[in-house]
C-alpha positions as a printed Julia matrix, in Angstrom:
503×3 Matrix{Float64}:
 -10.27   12.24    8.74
 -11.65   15.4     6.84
 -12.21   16.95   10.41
  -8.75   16.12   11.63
  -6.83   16.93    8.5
  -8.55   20.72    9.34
  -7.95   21.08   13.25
  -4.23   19.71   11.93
  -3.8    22.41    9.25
  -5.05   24.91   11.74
  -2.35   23.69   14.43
   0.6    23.34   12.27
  -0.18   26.69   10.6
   0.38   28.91   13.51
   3.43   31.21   13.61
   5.0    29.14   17.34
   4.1    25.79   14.93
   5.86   26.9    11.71
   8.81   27.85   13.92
   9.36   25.05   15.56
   9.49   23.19   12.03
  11.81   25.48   10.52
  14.22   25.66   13.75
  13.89   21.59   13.7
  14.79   21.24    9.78
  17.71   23.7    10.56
  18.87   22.02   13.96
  18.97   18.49   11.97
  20.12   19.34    8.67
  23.39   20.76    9.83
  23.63   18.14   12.58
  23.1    15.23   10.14
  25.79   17.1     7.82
  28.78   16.54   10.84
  29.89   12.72   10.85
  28.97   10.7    13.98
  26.57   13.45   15.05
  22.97   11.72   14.9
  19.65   12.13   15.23
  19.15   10.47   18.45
  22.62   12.23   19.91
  20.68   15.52   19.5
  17.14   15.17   19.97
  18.72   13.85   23.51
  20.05   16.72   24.25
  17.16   18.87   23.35
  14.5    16.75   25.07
  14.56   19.4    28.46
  14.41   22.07   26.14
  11.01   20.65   24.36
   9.87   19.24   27.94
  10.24   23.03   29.33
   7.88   24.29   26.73
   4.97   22.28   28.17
   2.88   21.88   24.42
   2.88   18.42   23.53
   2.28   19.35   19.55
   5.09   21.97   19.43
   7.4    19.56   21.8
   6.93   16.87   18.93
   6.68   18.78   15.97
  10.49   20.57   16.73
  12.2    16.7    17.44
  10.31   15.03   14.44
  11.64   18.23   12.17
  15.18   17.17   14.01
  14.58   13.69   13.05
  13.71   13.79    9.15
  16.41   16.79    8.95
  19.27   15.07   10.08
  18.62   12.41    8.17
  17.58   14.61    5.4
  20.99   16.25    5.94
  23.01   13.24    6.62
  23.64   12.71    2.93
  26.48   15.6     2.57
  28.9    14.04    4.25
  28.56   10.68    2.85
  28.27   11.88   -0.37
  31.15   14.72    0.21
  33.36   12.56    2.47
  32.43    9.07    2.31
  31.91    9.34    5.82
  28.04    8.28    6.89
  27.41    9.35   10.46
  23.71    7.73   10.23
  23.2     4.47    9.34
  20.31    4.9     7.21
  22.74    6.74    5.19
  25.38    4.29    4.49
  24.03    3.26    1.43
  23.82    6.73   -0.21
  27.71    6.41    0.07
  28.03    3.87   -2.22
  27.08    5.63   -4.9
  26.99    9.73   -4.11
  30.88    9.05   -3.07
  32.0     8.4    -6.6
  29.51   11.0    -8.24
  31.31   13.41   -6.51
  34.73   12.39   -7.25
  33.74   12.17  -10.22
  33.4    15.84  -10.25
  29.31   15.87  -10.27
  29.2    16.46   -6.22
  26.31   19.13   -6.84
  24.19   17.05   -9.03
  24.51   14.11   -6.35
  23.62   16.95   -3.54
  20.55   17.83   -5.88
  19.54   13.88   -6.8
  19.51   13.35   -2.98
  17.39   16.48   -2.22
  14.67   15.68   -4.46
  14.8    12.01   -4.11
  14.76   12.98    0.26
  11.63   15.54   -0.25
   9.88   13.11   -2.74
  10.15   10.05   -0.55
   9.55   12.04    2.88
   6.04   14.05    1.69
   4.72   10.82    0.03
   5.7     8.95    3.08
   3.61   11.68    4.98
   0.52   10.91    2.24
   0.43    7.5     3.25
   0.87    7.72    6.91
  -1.96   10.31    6.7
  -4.07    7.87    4.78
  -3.17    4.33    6.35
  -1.89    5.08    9.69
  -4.93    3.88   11.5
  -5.1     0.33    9.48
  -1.4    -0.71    9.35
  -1.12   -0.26   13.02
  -3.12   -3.62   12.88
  -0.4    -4.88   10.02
   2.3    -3.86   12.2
   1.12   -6.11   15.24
   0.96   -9.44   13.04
   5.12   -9.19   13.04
   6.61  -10.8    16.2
  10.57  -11.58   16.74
  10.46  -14.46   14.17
   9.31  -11.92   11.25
  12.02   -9.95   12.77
  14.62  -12.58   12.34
  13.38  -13.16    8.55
  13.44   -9.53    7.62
  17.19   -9.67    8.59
  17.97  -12.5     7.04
  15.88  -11.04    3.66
  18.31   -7.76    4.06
  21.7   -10.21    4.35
  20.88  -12.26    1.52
  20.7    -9.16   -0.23
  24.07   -8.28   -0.21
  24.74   -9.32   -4.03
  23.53   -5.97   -4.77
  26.28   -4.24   -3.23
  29.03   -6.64   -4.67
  30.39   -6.11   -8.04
  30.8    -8.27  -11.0
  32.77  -11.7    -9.72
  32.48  -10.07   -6.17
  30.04  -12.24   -4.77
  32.26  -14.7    -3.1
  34.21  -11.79   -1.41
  30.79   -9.88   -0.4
  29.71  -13.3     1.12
  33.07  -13.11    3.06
  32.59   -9.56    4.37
  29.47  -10.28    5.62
  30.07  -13.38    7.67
  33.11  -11.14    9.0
  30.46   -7.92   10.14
  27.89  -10.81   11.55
  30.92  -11.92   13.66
  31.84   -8.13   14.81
  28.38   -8.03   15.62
  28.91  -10.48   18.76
  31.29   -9.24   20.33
  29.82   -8.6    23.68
  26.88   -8.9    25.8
  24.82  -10.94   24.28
  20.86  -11.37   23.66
  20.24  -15.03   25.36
  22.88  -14.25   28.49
  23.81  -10.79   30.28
  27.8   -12.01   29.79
  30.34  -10.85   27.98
  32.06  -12.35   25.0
  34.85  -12.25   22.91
  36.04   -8.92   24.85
  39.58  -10.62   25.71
  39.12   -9.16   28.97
  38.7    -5.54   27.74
  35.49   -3.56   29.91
  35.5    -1.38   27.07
  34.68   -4.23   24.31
  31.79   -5.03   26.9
  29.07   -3.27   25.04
  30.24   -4.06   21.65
  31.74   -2.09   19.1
  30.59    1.33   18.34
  28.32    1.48   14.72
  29.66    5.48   14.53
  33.49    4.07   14.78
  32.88    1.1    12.31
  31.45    3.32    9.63
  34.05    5.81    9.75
  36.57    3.18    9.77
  35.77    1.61    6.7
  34.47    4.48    4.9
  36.11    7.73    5.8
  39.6     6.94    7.13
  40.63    4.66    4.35
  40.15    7.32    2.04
  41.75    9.46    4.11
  44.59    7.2     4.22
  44.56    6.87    0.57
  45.25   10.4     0.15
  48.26   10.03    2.38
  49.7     7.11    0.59
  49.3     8.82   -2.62
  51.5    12.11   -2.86
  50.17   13.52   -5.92
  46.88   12.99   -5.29
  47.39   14.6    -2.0
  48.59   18.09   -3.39
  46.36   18.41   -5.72
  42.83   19.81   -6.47
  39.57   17.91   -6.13
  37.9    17.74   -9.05
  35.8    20.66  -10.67
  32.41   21.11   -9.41
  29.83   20.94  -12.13
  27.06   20.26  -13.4
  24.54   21.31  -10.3
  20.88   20.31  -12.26
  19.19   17.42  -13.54
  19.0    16.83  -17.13
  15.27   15.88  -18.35
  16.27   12.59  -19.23
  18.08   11.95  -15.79
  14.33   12.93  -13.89
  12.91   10.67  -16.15
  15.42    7.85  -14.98
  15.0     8.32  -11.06
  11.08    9.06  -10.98
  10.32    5.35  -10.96
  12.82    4.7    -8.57
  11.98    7.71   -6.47
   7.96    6.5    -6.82
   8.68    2.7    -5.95
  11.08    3.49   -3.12
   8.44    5.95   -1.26
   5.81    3.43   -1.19
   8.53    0.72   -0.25
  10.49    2.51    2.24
   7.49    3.55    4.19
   5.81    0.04    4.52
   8.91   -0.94    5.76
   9.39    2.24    8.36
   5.73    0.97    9.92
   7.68   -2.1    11.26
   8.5    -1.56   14.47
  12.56   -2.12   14.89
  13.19   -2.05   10.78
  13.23    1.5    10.28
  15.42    3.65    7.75
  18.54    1.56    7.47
  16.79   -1.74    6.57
  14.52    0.49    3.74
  18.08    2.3     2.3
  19.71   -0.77    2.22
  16.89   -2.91    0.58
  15.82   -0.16   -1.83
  19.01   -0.4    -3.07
  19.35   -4.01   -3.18
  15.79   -3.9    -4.97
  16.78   -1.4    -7.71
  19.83   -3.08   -8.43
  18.37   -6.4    -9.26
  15.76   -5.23  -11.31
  18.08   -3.01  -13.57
  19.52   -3.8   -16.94
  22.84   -5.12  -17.13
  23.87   -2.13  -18.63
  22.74   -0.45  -15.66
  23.92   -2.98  -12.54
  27.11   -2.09  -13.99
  26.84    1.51  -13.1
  26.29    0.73   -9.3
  28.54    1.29   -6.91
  30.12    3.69   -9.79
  28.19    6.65   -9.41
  24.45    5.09  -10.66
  21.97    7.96  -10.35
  19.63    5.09   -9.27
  21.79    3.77   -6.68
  21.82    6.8    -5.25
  18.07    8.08   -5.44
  16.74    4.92   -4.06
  18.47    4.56   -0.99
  17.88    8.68   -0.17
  14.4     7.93   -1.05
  13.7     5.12    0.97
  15.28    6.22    4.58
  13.68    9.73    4.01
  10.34    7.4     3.63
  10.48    5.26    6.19
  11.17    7.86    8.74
   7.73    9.19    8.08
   6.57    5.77    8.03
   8.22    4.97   11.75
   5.68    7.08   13.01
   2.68    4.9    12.15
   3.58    2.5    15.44
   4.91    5.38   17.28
   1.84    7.16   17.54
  -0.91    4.38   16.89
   0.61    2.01   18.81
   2.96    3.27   21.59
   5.66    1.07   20.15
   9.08    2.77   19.32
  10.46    1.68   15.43
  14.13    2.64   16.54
  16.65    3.91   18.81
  15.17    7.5    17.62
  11.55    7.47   18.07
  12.1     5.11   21.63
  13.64    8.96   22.58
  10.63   10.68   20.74
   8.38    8.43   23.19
  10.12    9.34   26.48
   9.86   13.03   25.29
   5.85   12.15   24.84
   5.6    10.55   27.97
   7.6    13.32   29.82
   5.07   15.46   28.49
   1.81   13.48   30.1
   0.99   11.93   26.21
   0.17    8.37   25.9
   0.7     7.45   22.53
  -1.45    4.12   21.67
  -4.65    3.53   19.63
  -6.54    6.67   21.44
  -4.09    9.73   20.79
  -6.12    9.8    17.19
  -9.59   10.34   19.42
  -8.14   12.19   22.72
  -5.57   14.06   21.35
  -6.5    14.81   17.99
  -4.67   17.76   17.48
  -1.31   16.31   18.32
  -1.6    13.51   15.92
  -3.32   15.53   13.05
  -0.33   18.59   13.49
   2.71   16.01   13.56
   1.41   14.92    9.42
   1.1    17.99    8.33
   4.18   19.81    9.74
   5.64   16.72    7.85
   4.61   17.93    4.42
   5.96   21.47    5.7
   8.99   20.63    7.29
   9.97   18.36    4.33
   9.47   21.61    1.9
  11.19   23.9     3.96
  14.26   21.15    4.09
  14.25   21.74   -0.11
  14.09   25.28    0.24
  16.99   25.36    2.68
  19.07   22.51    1.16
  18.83   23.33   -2.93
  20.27   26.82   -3.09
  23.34   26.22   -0.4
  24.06   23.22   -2.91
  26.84   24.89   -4.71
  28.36   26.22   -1.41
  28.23   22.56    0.07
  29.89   21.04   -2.5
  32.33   23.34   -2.57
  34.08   21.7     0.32
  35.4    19.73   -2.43
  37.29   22.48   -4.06
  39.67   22.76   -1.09
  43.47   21.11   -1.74
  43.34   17.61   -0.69
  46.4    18.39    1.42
  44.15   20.8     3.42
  40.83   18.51    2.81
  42.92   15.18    4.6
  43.35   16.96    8.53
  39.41   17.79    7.74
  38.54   14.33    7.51
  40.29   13.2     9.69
  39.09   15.18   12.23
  35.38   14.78   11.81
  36.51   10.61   11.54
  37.64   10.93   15.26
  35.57   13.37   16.93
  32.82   11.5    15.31
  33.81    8.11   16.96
  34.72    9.71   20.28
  31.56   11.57   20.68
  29.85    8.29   19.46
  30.55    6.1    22.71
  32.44    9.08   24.95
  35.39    6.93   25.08
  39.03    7.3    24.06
  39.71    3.53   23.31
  37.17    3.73   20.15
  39.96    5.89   18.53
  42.29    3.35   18.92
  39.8     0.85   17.21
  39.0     3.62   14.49
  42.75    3.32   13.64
  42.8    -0.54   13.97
  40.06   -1.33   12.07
  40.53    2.01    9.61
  44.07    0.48    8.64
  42.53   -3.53    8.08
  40.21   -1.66    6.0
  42.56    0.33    3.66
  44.68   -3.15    3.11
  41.12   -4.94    2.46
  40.03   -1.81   -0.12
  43.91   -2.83   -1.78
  42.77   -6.45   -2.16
  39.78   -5.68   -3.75
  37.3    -6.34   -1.02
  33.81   -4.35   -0.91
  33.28   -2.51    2.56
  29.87   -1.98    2.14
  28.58   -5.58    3.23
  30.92   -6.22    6.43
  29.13   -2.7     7.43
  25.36   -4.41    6.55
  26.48   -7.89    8.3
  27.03   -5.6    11.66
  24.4    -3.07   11.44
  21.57   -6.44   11.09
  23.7    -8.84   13.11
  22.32   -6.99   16.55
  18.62   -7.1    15.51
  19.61  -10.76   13.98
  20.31  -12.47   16.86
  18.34  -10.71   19.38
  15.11  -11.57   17.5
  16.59  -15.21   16.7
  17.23  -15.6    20.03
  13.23  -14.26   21.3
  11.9   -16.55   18.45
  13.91  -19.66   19.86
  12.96  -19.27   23.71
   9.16  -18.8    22.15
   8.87  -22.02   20.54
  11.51  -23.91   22.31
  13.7   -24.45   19.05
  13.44  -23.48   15.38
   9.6   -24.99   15.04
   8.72  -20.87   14.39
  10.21  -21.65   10.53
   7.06  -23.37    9.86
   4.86  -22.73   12.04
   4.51  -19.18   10.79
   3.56  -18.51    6.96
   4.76  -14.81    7.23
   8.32  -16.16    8.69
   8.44  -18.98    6.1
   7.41  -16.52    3.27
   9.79  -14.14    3.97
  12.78  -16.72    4.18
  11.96  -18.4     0.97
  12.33  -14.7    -0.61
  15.69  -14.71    0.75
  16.5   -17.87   -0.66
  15.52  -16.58   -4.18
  17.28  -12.97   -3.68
  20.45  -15.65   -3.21
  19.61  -17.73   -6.06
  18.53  -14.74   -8.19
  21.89  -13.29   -9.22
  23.41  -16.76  -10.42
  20.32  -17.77  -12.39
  20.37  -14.28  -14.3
  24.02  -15.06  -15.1
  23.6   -18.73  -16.2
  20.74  -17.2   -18.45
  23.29  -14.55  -19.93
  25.54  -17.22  -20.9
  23.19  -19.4   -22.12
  21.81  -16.31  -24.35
  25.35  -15.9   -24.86
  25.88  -19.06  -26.26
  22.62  -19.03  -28.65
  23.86  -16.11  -30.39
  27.76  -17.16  -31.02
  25.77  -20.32  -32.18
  23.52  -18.37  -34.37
  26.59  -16.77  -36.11
């Protein structure tokens, strides 16, 4: 290891190395800043230019600084806008949104830069230290662990309900599972539910969902409400972190890295499963006090979530490069670029290609220092976006909303759905409905029923339940993430009730 972490240093320290890290950081960092812009829409695009180079190391060292900088990035404008491009950062929304209208947009700009660098170079720690053994872990998961790690991230979707909310969340869900079949589907190559419509054939768009429920009812909001509409945002202060506040998020920021990464090694969980279930996590095991600060503009609820995608992005490259196996829709494109490039990643790129391996971990540590550097001092231009009249600031969204969803799928009709679905969503924000699950229901739906539907062909029915511990272990913890909430209230009124008996 000693000998690789060396011949790495020496790679990743030359001047054509440290360029391609910085030009990556600042390729995805302003990328993952524009709504429905992506990692994977970019480091498309830029796959000829890395393939033209012809080095291997520099080839993968630019896309990975792409990847971890856009999603690095990707916070702004769901902090900013409410409008989450990336689906690993839909959860930062729920809580950098109202820090910001709340007038503290810089300090939730700052939280999510540290909390992103923190969980990204301990992520790159691990991967350097237990790369080779968990690509053995990572092999013991087959579609039914799959299928229970979903169902573990649905049945966590009390943490993202409010108090009294949990019937309502359960509602939302169930309605994002059933967006999530709408057409072709895992067991059969046919359509359904498209009423006919080629364009519903592949589904609906993830880009187009997200915007609708997060940035164009707030949008629409603005419209609806005159006075808010002509005046100012709020005034942006407070840029730094008190003491006490780094005290608060350093656990969270310390759990989350170690959390988020394990779950980034899983081939197919990657970042959005880790945001979404490091928030879930840190919201359970908060004080009351506390859980009522999520979804309100928690510090925690924020950090976590930032932590954990930055994380498990490092983490995704532990089957990647050990195993040959792509962890999502971005490092599937990272292996074609490999492949392009005459590089079989498997078990033997640590021994035959040393250098490559070795130079990709540390540019990580590099690239995710150079992503603070760039990111903390623009912090109080950033935010300044919400300084601008909110009569000027609604056009702005509602641009990015649309191009964002057109660019997504590269079809028209998805801004009629935006529209559709962005006006259901502004009447189900009236009623008192919480987004934020329907958008978890659809994101896992996909990856529920395609590894549901693997599992059952396996074993010929639902025998994989018990006939795998890891499946059965994992379901039982959803049970008791369901169960959880309602026995900590029934103990809170039964404390309740001691102490009005007491006086």
């Amino acid at each position: 290891m000693l000998e690789g972490i060396l011949l790495g240093l020496e790679t990743a320290f030359s001047v054509q190395m440290l360029l391609m890290v910085i030009g990556g950081c600042l390729i995805g960092t302003f990328i993952g800043m524009l709504p429905g812009l992506g990692p994977m829409s970019i480091i498309a695009i830029m796959i000829p230019v890395a393939i033209s180079m012809g080095d291997p190391a520099a080839a993968l060292i630019l896309l990975a600084g792409v990847y971890y900088g856009a999603i690095f990035g990707g916070s702004t404008s769901s902090i900013l806008l409410n409008a989450p491009g990336v689906a690993g950062t839909v959860a930062t929304s729920f809580d950098g949104y109202p820090m910001a209208k709340q007038g503290k947009a810089g300090k939730a700009l700052t939280i999510a830069a540290i909390s992103s660098f923190c969980g990204g170079t301990i992520g790159a720690v691990l991967l350097m230290v237990f790369a080779p053994a968990l690509s053995s872990v990572a092999l013991l998961f087959h579609s039914s662990e799959y299928f229970a790690l979903m169902v573990v991230g649905l049945s966590a979707i009390a943490a993202f309900a409010g108090t009294g909310q949990v019937a309502k969340a359960m509602l939302m869900t169930l309605l994002g599972l059933i967006l999530a079949t709408v057409g072709e589907g895992a067991l059969f190559n046919m359509p359904r539910f498209t009423m006919g419509l080629m364009d519903l054939q592949s589904g609906f768009g993830f880009v187009t969902l997200a915007m609708a429920m997060f940035a164009m009812p707030e949008a629409l909001f603005l419209v609806l409400n005159p006075i808010l509409s002509t005046g100012k945002s709020e005034e942006i202060k407070d840029l730094r972190i008190t003491r006490a506040e780094a005290r608060a998020i350093a656990p969270v920021i310390g759990r989350q890295s170690i959390q988020g990464f394990f779950i980034g090694v899983l081939p197919g969980a990657g970042a959005t499963i880790a945001s979404f279930l490091g928030y879930a996590v840190e919201r359970n095991i908060a004080t009351k006090e506390e859980q009522e600060q999520f979804g309100k503009g928690s510090i925690k609820g924020l950090a976590a979530p930032e932590t954990a995608n930055n994380a498990a992005c490092t983490g995704s490259f532990v089957p990647l490069l050990t195993l040959g196996i792509p962890g999502s829709g971005t490092t599937a494109i990272l292996l074609g670029a490999l492949i392009a490039l005459n590089v079989t990643p498997g078990p033997r790129l640590m021994i035959d290609e040393p250098q490559i391996f070795w130079a990709v971990i540390i540019s990580m540590y590099i690239g995710n220092f150079v992503l603070l550097v760039l990111n903390l001092p623009l912090i109080p231009y950033i935010a300044k976006i919400l300084s601008v009249p909110r009569n000027y600031l609604i056009p702005f969204i509602l641009f990015f909303t649309l191009m964002g969803a057109y660019i997504g799928q590269n079809n028209a009709t998805e801004l009629l759905m935006l529209v559709g679905f962005g006006i259901c969503a502004t009447a189900l924000r009236f009623a008192d409905y919480p987004l934020a699950p329907l958008l978890i229901g659809f994101i896992l739906g996909g990856m529920l029923e395609d590894n549901f539907s693997r599992s059952m062909q396996l074993y010929d029915g639902v025998s994989f339940i018990w006939e795998r511990p890891m499946t059965l272990g994992l379901l039982v913890i959803a049970v008791i993430l369901v169960l959880l909430p309602s026995f900590r209230a029934r103990r809170a009124r039964i404390r309740a009730a001691g102490i009005a008996d007491g006086d």
